[in-house]
C-alpha positions as CSV (number, residue, x, y, z in Angstrom):
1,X,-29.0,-25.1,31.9
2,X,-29.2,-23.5,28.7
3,X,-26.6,-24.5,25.9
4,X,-25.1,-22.1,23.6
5,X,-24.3,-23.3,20.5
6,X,-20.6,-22.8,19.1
7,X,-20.1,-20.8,16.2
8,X,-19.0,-22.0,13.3
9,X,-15.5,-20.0,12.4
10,X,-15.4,-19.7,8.2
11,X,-12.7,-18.4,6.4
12,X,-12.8,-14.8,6.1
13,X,-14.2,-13.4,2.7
14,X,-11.8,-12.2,-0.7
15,X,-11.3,-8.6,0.4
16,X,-10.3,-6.2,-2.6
17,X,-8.2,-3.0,-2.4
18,X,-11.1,-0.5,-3.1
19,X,-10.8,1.1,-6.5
20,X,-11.1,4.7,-7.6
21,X,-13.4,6.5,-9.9
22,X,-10.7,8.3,-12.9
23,X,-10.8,11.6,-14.5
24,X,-8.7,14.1,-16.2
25,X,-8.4,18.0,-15.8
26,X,-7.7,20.3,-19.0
27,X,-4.0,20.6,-17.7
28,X,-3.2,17.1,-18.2
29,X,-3.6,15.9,-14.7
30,X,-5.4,12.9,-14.1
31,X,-7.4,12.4,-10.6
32,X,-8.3,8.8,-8.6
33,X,-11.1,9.3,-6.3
34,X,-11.6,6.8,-3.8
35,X,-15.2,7.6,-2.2
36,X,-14.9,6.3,1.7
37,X,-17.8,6.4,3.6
38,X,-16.9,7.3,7.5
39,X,-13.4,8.8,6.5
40,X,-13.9,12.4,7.1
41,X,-10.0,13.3,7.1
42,X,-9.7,13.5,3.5
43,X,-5.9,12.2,2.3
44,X,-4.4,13.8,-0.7
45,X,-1.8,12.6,-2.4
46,X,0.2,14.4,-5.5
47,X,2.6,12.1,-7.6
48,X,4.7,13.7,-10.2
49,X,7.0,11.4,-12.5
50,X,10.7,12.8,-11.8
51,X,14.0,11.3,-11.5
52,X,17.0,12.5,-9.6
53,X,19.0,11.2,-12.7
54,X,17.4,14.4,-14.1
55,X,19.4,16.4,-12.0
56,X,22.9,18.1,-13.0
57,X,25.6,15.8,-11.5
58,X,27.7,19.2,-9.8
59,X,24.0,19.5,-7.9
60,X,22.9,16.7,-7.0
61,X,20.5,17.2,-4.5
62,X,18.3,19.9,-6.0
63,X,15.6,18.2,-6.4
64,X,15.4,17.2,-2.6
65,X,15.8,20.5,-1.8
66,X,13.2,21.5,-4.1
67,X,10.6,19.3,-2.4
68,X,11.6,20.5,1.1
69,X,11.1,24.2,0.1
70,X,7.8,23.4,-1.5
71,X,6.2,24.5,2.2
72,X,8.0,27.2,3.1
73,X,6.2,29.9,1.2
74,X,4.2,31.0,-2.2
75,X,3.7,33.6,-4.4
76,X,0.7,34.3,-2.5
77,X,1.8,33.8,1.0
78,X,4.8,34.4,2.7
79,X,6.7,31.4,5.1
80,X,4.9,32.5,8.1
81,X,2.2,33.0,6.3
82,X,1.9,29.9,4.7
83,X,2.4,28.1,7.8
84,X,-0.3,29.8,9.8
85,X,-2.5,29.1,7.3
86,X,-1.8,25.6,7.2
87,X,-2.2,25.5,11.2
88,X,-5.9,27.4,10.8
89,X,-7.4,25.3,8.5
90,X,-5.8,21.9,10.3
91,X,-4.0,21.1,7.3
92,X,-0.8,18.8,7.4
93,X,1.6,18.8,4.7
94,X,4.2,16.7,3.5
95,X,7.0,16.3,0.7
96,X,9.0,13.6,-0.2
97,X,10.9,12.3,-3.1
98,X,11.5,8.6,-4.0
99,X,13.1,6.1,-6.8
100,X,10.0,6.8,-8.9
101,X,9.1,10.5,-8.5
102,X,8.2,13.3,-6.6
103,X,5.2,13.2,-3.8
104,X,3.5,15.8,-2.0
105,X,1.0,14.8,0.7
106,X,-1.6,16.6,2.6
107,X,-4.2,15.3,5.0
108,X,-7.1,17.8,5.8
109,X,-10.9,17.7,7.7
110,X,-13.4,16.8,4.8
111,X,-15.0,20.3,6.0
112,X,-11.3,21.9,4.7
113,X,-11.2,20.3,1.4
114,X,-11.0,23.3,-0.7
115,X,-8.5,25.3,1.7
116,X,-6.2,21.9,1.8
117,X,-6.0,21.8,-2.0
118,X,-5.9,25.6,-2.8
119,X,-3.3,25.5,-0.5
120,X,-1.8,22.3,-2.0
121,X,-1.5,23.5,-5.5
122,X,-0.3,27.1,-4.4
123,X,2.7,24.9,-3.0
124,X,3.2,22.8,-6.1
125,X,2.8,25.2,-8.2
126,X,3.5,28.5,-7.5
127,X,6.4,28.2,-4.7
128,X,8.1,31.1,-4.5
129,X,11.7,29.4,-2.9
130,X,12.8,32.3,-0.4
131,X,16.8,33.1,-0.4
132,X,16.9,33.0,3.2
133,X,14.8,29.8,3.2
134,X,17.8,27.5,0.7
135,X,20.2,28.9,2.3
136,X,18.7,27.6,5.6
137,X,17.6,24.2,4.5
138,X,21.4,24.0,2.7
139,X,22.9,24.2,5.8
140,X,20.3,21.7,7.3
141,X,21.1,19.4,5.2
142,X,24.8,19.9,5.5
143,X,24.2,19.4,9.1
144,X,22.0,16.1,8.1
145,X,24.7,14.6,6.8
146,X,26.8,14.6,9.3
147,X,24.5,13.1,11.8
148,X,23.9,10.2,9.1
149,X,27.8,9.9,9.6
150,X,27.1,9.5,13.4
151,X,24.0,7.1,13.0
152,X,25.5,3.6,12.3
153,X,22.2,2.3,9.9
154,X,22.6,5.2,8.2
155,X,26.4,4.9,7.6
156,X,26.1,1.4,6.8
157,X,23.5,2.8,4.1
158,X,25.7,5.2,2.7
159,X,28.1,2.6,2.6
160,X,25.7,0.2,1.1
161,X,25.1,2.1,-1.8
162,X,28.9,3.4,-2.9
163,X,29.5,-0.7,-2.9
164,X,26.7,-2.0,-4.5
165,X,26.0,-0.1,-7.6
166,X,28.3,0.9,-10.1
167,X,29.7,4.2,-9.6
168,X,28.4,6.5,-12.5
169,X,24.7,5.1,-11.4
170,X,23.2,8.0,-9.3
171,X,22.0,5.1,-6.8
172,X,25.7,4.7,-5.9
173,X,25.1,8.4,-4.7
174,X,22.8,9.8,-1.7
175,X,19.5,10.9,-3.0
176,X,19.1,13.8,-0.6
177,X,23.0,15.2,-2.1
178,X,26.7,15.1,-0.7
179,X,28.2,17.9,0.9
180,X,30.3,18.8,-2.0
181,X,27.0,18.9,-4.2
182,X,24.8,20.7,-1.9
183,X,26.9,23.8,-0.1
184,X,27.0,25.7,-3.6
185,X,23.3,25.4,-4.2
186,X,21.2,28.7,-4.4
187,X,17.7,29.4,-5.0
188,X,18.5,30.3,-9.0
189,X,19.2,26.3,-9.0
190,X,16.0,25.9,-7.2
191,X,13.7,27.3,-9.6
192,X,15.2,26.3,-12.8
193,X,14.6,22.7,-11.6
194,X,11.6,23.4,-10.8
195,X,10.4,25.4,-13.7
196,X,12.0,22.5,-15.8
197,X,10.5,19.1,-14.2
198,X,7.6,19.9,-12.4
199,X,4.5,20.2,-14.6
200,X,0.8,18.8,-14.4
201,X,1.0,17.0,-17.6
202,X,1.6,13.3,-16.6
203,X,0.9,14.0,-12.7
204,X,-1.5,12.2,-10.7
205,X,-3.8,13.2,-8.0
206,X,-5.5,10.8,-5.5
207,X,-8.1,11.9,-3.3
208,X,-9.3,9.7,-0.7
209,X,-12.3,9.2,2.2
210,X,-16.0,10.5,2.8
211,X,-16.6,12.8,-0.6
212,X,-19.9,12.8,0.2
213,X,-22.5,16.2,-0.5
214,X,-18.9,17.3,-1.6
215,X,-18.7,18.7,-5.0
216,X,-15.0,17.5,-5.7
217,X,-15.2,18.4,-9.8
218,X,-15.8,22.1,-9.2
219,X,-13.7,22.0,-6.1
220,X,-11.0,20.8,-8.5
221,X,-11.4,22.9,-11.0
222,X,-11.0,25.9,-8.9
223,X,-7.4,24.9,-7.6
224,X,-5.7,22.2,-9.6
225,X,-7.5,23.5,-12.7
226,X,-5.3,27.1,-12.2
227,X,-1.9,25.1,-12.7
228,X,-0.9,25.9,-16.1
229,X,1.4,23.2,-17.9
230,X,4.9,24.4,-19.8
231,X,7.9,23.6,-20.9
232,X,8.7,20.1,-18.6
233,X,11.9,17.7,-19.6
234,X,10.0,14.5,-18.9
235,X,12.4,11.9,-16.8
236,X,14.5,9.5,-18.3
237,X,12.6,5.6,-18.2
238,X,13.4,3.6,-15.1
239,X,16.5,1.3,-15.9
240,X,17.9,-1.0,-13.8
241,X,21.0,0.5,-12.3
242,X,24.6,-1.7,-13.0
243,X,25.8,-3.4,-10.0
244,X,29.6,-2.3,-9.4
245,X,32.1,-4.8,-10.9
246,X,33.4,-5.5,-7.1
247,X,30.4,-5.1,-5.6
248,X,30.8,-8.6,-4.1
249,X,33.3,-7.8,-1.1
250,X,33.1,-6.9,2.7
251,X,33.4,-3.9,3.3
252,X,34.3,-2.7,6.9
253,X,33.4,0.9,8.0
254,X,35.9,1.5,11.4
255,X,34.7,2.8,14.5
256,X,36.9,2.4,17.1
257,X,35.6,1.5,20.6
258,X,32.4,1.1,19.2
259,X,29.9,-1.4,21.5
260,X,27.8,-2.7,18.3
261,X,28.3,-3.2,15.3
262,X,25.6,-2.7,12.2
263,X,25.4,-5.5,9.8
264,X,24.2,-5.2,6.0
265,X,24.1,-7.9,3.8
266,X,22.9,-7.2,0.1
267,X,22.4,-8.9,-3.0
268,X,20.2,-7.9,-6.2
269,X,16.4,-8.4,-6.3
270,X,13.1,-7.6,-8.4
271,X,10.9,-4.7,-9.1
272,X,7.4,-5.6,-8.6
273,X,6.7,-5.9,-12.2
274,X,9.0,-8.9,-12.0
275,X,7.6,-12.2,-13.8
276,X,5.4,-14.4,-13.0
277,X,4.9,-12.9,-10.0
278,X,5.9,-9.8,-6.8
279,X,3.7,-12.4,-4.7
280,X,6.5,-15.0,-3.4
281,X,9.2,-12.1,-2.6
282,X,7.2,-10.4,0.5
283,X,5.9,-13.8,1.9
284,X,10.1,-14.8,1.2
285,X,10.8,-11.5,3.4
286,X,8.7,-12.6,6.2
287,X,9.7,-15.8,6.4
288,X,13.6,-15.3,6.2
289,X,13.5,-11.8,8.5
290,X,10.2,-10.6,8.8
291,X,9.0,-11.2,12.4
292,X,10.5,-12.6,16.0
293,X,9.4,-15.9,14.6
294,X,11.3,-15.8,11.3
295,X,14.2,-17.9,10.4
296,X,17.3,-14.8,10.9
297,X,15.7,-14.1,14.1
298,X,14.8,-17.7,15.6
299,X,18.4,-18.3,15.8
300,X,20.2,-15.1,16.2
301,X,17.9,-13.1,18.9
302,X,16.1,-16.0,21.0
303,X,19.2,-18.9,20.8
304,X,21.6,-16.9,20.3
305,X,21.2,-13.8,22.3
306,X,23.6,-11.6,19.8
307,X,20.6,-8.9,18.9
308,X,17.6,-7.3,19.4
309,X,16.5,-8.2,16.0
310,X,17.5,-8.1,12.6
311,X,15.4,-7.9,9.4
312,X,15.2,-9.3,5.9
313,X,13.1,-8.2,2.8
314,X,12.6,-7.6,-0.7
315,X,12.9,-4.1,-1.6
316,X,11.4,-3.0,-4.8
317,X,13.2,0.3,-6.7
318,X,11.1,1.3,-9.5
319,X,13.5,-1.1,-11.9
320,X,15.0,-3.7,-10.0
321,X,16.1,-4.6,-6.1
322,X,17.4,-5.3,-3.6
323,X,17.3,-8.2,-1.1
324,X,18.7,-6.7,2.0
325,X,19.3,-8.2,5.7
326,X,19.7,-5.9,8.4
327,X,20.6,-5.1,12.0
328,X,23.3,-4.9,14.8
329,X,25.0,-7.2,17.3
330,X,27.3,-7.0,20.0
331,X,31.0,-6.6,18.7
332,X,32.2,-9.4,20.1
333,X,30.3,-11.8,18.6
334,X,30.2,-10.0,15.1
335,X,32.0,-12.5,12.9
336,X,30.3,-15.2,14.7
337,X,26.8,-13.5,14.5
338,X,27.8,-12.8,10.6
339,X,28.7,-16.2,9.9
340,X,25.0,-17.8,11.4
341,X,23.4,-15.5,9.0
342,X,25.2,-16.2,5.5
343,X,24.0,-19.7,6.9
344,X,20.8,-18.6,7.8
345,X,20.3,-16.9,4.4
346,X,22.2,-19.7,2.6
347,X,19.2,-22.2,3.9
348,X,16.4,-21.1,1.6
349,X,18.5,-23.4,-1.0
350,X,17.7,-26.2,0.7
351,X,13.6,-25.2,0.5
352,X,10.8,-23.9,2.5
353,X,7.9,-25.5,4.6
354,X,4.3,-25.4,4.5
355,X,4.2,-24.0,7.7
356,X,6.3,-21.1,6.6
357,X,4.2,-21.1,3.3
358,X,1.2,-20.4,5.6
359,X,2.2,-18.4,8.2
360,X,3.5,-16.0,5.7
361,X,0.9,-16.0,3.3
362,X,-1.5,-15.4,6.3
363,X,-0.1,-12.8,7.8
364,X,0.4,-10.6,4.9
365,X,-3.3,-11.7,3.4
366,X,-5.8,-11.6,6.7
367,X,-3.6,-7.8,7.7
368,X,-4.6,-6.4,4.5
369,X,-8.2,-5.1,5.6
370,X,-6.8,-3.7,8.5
371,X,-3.7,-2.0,7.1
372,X,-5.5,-0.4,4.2
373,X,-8.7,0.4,6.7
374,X,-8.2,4.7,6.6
375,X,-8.3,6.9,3.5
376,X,-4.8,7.9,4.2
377,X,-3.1,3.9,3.7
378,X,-5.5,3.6,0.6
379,X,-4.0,6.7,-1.1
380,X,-0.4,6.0,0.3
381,X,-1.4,2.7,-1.6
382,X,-2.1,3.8,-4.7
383,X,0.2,6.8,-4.8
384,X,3.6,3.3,-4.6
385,X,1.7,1.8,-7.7
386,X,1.6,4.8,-9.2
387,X,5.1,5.9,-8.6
388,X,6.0,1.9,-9.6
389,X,3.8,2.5,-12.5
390,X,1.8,-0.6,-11.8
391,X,-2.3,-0.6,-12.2
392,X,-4.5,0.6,-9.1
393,X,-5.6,-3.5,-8.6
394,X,-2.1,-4.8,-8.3
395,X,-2.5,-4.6,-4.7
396,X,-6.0,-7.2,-5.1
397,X,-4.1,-9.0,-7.8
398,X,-0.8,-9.7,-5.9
399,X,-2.6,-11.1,-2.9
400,X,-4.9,-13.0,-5.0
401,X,-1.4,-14.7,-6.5
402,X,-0.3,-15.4,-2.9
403,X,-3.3,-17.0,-1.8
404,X,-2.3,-19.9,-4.6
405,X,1.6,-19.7,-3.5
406,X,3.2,-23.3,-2.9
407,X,6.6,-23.7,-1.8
408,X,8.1,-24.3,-4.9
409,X,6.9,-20.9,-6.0
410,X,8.9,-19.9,-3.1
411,X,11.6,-22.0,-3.6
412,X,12.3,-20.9,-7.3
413,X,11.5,-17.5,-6.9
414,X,14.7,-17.3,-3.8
415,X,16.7,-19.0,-6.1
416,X,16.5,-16.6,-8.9
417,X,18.1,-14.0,-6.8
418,X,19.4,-15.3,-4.1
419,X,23.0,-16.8,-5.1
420,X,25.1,-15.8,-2.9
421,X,27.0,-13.3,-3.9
422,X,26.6,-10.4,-1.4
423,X,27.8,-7.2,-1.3
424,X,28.4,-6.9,3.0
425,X,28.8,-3.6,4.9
426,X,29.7,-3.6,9.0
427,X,30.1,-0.6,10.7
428,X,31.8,-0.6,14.3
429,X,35.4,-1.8,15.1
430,X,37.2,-3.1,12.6
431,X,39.7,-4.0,14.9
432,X,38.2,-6.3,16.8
433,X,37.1,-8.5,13.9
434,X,38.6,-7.6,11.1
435,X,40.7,-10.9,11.5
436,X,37.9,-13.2,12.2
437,X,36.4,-11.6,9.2
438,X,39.1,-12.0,6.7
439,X,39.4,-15.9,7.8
440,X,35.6,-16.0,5.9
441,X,37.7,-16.0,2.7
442,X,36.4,-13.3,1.1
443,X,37.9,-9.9,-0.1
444,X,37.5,-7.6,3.1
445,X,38.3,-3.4,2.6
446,X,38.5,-1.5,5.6
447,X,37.2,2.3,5.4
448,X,37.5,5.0,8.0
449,X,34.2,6.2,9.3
């Protein structure tokens, strides 16, 4: 009988986050190429440095609006025409606007590269904002908010945000705009923002997957190479927003009859520029409420029975954070199910193990290859450390830190924002818990839905 011999299982090599090749057009725009062989739908991704604190506080919500219009037409091409065009070349396009500025994203056949960006910097640039168009997307989002009244998470997130952070910080404030902000908005509005912030001087490009017998400079220089800077009110620097003077209360948002109820539990956090290291706070994340195996889940979902999962994490703004635990329960065993957690979250005081250490570490590490394995999570990639304004190795660098993680790296780094003091929002019925809730000791404010 032949033997086969075993094979010997090694570690898996260092992997690196692939890095780009950088230029600059004329205009002021610089470009990241990331050459992947094999990746022949080419991702593009357009960051411009904005800030919704740049917009007028009677219209807040412009800017939103703005990106959302940035499809539906051009000086060149009418709505329908715009789409169809987009359909024929099989180009898919996407706006979006987060804490650290505006992002447009288009993924396109390597064969279509010069249709996807002529057609990418015809949006950007020369959007032509119909009437009909705002005044259809107003009333969408109108209608928007109102389901985010409906949706428990989102209500809780609403909530979330008018408790936590001071209220003359626009975080305290929804990004997308409140009712009261939006309905008078016109395409006048529109434009002027536009014309105002959106510029190519201090915007990045990222083109990413198989470049090859492509000649990207002239190909550039063609379409991006049209958009003319002007006049551009740069954003104000990234500050840390003030926590509201009460943020630390329970807040509960009253549904009667409701059959769940959504927990939040909030407290500050870092940015990822945070010293020494972002490294411990994502491994923290997946050991306190990142998986089925994690300590929030362990107890509430599989001994307790009270959810079908909750979640914990770090999450990064582009100054400061949050540390945010999430999820819903049954609404009878709310102030219970509440109760576990502040002692579940309360734990990490008393320290971490190795095997936590590991299993996080390892998880987050041995994914990477695979999560950053298309040209479209490489330039989704780069395009958060751009808009975090963090270098195009932090994602190498940070996972190099975490391979040397110990526990007290985790240990310290929990304590330094995890004290405690938590700002707590429950949606569902107050009245079958708001007593149970109050007997916590803490200041509890109940708010109609």
């Amino acid at each position: 009988m032949t033997v086969i011999a075993r094979p010997e299982v090694t570690p898996a090599a260092r992997w690196a986050f692939p890095q780009p090749t950088t230029s600059s057009l004329s205009n002021g725009l610089t470009v990241h190429t990331f050459d992947l062989p094999g990746q022949y739908v080419v991702a593009l991704r357009l960051i411009v440095p904005l800030s919704v604190r740049s917009e007028p506080r009677e219209s807040e919500g412009v800017a939103s609006l703005m990106t959302r219009l940035l499809d539906e037409g051009t000086l060149e091409h009418d709505t329908e025409e715009f789409t169809e065009l987009l359909e024929r070349k099989g180009v898919a396009f996407g706006a979006g606007l987060s804490d650290g500025g505006l992002h447009v994203d288009v993924d396109a056949p390597a064969s279509r590269l010069a249709d996807a960006l002529a057609l990418m910097v015809a949006a950007i640039a020369r959007p032509s904002f119909p009437a009909e168009q705002v005044r259809r997307l107003v009333r969408t989002r109108l209608a928007e908010i109102e389901q985010e009244r409906a949706s428990a998470p989102h209500r809780a997130a609403r909530e979330l945000a008018a408790t936590f952070f001071h209220p003359d910080e626009r975080a305290a404030r929804p990004t997308a705009g409140s009712a009261e902000t939006v309905s008078g908005l016109t395409r006048e509005d529109v434009e002027s923002f536009h014309a105002t912030h959106v510029g190519p001087a201090g915007a990045t490009l990222i083109v990413s997957g198989d470049l090859s017998g492509i000649d990207l400079d002239t190909l550039l220089a063609e379409s991006f190479g049209s958009w003319t800077p002007g006049p551009r009110a740069l954003p104000p620097e990234a500050e840390v927003p003030r926590r509201a003077d009460d943020a630390v209360r329970i807040v509960l948002v009253d549904r009667p009859d409701s059959v769940q109820s959504e927990i939040v539990v909030a407290g500050p956090g870092p940015d990822r520029h945070v010293k020494p290291a972002w490294a411990p706070y994502p491994v923290l994340g997946f050991v306190m409420g990142g998986s089925p195996n994690a300590r929030v889940d362990a107890v509430l979902r599989e001994e307790k029975g009270y959810t079908y999962g909750m979640r914990s994490g770090f999450r990064p703004r582009r100054a400061g954070g949050m540390f945010v635990t999430s999820g819903s329960v049954r609404t009878e065993v709310t102030a219970d199910a509440l109760t576990i957690l502040l002692e579940i979250l309360a734990s990490g005081d008393a320290g971490f193990t190795a095997k936590e250490l590991a299993d996080g570490v390892d998880f987050i590490v041995d994914t990477a290859p695979g999560r950053f394995a298309t040209a479209d999570a490489v330039a989704e990639e780069a395009a958060a450390s751009i808009l975090d304004g963090l270098p195009l190795d932090f994602t190498t660098t940070n996972l190099d830190r975490m391979r040397t993680l110990t526990t007290a790296d985790l240990e310290a780094a929990y304590a330094r924002y995890v004290t405690g003091e938590w700002t707590i929002v429950i949606v569902g019925d107050a009245s079958a818990y708001a007593d149970a809730i109050r007997a916590l000791g803490q200041r509890v404010d109940v708010v109609p839905n």
